[in-house]
NUMARVO-811869 format. One record per atom (N, C-alpha, C, O, CB): y, x, z. Coordinates in steps of 0.2 Angstrom, whole numbers, padded with zeros to 4 digits, always signed. Glycine has a CB too. Layout:
N
YXZ ...
END
This chain:
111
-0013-0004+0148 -0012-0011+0145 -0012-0016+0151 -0015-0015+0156 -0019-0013+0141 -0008-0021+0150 -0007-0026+0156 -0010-0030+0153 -0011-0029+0147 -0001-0029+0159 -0013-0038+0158 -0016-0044+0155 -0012-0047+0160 -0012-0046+0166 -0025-0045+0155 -0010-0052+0155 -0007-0058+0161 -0011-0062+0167 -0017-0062+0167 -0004-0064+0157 -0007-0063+0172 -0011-0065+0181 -0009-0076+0177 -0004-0078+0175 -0003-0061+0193 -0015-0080+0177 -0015-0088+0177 -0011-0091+0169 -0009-0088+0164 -0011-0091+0185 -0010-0095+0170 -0008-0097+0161 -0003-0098+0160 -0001-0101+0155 -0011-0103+0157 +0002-0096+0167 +0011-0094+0164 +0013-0090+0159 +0016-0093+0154 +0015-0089+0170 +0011-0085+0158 +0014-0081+0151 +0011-0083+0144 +0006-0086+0143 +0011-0072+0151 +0015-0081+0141 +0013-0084+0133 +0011-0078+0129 +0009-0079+0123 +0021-0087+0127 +0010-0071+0132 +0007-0067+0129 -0001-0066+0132 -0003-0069+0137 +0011-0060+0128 -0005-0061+0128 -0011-0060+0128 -0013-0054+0133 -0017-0053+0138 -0012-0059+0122 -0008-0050+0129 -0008-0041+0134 -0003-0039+0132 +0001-0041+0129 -0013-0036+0132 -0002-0032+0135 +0005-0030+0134 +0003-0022+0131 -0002-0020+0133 +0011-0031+0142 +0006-0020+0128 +0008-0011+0127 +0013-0009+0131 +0018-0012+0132 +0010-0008+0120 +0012-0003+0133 +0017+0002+0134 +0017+0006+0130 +0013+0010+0128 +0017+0005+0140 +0026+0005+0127 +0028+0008+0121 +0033+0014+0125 +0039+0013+0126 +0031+0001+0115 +0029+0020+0125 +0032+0024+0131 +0037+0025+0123 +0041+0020+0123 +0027+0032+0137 +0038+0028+0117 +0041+0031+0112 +0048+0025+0111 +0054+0027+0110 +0036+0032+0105 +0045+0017+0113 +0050+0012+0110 +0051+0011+0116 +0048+0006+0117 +0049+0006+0105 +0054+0014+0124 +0055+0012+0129 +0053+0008+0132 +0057+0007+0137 +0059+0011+0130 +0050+0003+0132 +0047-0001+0137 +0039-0005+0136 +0035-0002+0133 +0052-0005+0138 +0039-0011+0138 +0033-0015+0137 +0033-0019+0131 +0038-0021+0129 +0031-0020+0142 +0029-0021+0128 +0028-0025+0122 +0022-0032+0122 +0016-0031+0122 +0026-0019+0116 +0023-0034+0123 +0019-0040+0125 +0017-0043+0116 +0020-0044+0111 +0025-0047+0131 +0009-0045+0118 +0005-0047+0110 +0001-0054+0111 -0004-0055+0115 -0001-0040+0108 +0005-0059+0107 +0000-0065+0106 -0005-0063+0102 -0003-0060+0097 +0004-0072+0103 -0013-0064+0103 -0017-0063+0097 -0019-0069+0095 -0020-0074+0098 -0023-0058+0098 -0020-0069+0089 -0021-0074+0084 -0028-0074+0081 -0028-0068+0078 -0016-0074+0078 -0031-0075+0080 -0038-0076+0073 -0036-0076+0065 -0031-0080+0064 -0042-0083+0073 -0038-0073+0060 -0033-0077+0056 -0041-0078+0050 -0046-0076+0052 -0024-0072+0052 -0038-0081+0045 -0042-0085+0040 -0040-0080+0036 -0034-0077+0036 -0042-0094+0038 -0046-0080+0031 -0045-0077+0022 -0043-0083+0019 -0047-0087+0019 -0052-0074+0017 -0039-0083+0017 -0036-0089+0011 -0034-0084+0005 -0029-0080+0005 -0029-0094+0014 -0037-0086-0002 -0035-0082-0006 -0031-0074-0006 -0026-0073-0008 -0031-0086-0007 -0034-0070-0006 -0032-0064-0002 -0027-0063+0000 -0022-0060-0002 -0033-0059-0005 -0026-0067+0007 -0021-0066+0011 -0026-0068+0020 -0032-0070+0020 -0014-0073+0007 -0023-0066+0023 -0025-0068+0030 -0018-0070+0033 -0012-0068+0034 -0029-0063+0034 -0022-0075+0034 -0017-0082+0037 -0018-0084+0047 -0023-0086+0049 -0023-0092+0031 -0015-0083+0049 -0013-0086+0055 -0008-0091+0058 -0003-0093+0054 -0013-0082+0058 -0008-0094+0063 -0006-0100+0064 +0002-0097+0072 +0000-0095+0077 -0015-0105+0067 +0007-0097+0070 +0013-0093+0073 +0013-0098+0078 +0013-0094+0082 +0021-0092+0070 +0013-0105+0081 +0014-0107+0085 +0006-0111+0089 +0001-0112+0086 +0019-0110+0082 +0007-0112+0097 +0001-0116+0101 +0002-0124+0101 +0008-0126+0101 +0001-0114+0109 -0002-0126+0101 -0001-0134+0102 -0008-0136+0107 -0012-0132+0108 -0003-0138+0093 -0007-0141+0110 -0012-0142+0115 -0008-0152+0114 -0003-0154+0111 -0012-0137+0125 -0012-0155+0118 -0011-0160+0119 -0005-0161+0124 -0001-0166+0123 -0017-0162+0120 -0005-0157+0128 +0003-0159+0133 +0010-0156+0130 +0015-0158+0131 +0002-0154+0143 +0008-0151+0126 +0013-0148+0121 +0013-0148+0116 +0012-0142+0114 +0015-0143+0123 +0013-0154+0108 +0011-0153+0103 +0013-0146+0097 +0009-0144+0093 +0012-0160+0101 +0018-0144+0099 +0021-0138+0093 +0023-0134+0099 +0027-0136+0103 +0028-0140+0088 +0022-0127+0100 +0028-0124+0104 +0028-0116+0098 +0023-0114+0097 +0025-0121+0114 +0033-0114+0096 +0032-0108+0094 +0035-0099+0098 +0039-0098+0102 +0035-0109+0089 +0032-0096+0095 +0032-0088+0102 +0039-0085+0100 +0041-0080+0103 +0024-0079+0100 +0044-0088+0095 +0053-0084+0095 +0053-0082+0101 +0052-0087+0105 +0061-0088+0093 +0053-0076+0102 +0061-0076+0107 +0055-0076+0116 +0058-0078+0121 +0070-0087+0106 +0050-0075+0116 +0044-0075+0118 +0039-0069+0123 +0038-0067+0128 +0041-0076+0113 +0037-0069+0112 +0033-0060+0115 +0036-0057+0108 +0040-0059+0103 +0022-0060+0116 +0034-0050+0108 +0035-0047+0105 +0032-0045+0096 +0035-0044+0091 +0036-0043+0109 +0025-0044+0098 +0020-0043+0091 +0015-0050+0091 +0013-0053+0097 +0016-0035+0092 +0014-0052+0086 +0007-0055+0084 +0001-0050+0083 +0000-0047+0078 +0008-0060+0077 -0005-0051+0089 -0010-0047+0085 -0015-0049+0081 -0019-0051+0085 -0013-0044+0089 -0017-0049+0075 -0020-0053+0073 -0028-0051+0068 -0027-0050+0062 -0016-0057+0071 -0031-0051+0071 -0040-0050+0071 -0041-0056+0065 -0038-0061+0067 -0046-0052+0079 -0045-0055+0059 -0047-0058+0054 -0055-0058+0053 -0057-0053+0050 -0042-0055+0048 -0061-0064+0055 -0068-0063+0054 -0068-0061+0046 -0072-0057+0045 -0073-0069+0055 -0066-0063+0044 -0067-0059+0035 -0067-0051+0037 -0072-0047+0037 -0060-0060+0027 -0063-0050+0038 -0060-0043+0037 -0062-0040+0043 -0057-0037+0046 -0052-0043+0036 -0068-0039+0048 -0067-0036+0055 -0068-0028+0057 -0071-0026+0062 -0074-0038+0059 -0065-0023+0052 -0066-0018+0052 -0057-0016+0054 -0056-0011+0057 -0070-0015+0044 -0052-0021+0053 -0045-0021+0053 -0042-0025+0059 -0045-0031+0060 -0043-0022+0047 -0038-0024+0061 -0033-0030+0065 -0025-0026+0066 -0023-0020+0067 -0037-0033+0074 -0022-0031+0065 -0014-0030+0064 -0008-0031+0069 -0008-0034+0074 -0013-0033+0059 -0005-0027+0067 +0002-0028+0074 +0008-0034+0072 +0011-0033+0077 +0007-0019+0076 +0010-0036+0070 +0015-0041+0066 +0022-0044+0070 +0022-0050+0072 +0011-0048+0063 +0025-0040+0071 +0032-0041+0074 +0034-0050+0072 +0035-0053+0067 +0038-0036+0069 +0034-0051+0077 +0037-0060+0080 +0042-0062+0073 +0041-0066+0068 +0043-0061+0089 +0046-0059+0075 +0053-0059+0072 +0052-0062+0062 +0055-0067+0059 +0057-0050+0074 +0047-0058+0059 +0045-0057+0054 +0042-0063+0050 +0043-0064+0044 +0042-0053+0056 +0037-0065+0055 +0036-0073+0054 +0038-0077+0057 +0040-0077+0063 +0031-0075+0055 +0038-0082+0050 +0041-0090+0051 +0039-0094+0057 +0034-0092+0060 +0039-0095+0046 +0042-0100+0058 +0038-0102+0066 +0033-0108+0064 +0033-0113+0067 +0045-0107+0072 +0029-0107+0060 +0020-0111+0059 +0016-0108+0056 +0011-0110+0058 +0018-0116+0056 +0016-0101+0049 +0010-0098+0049 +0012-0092+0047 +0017-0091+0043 +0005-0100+0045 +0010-0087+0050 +0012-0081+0045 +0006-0079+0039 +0000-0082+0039 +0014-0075+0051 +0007-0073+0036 +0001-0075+0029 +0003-0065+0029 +0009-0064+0030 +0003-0083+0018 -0001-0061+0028 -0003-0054+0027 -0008-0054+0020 -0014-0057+0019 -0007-0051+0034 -0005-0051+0015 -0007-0049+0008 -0013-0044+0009 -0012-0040+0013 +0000-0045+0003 -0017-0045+0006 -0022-0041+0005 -0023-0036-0001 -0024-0030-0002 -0026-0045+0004 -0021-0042-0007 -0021-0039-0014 -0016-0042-0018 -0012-0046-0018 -0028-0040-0018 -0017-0038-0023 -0008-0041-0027 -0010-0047-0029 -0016-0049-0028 -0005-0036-0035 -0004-0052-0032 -0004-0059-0032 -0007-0057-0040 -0006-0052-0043 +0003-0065-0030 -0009-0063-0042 -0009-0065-0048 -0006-0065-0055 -0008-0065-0060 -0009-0068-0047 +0000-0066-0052 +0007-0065-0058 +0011-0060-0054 +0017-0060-0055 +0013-0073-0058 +0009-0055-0052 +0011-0048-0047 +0020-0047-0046 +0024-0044-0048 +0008-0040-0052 +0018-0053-0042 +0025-0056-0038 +0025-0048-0032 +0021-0044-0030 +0023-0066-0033 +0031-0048-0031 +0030-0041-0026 +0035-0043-0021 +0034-0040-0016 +0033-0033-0028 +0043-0050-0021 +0048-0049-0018 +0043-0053-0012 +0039-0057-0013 +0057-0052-0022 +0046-0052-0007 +0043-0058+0000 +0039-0056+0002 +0037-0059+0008 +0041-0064-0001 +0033-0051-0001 +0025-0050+0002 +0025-0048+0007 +0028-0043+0008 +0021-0047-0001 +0020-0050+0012 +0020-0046+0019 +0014-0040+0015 +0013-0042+0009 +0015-0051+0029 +0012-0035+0017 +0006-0031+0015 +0003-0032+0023 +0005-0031+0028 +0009-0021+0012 -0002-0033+0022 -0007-0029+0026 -0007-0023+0029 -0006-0023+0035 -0011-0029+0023 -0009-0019+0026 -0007-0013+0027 +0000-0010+0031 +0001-0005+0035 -0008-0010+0021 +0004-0014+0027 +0009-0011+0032 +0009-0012+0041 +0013-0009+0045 +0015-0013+0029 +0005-0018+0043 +0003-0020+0050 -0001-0016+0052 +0001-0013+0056 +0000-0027+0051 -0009-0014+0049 -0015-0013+0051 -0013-0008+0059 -0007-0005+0059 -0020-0009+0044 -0017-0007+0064 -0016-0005+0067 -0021+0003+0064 -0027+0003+0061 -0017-0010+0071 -0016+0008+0067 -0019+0016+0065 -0026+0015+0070 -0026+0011+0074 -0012+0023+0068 -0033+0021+0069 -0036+0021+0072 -0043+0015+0072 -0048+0016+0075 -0031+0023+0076 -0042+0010+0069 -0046+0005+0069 -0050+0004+0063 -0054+0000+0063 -0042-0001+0070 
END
């Protein structure tokens, strides 16, 4: 695992993905229970830079949910929109299926 050196890089840590050839670099996020979904936030904002989002960046979102602290997930950038991305917990209400991220299909093996 690498950790980036001072607050130039926009990732967190990196993998070496010896199987996918090289490094993989991971913004981690927190995310919120909202309606059984976990919700995080795709882009940083600070006062000197109000919106920036991670496209074209880093490679995964890792993202750790306090509801849920038994799991945390890997979520390909690409996958989510550029302000929040939302991981399904449990089926919807009107058991909508087209569009859903699953949970499960992120969770990280072994956790």
């Amino acid at each position: 695992m690498l950790l980036p050196f001072g607050n130039v890089a926009r990732y967190d840590l990196a993998i070496d993905d010896r199987e996918g050839g090289g490094i993989r670099t991971v913004q981690c996020k927190t995310g919120r229970l909202v309606q059984s979904c976990i919700t995080f936030k795709a882009y940083s904002a600070s006062p000197r830079s109000p919106y920036k989002t991670y496209a074209g960046q880093v490679d995964y979102f890792g993202v750790w949910c306090p509801a849920v602290p038994e799991d945390c997930y890997l979520v390909p950038v690409e996958l989510i929109g550029h302000t929040e991305g939302r991981l399904r917990l449990e089926p919807t209400k009107n058991n909508q299926a087209s569009g859903i991220r699953w949970a499960q299909e992120f969770k990280v093996k072994g956790m």
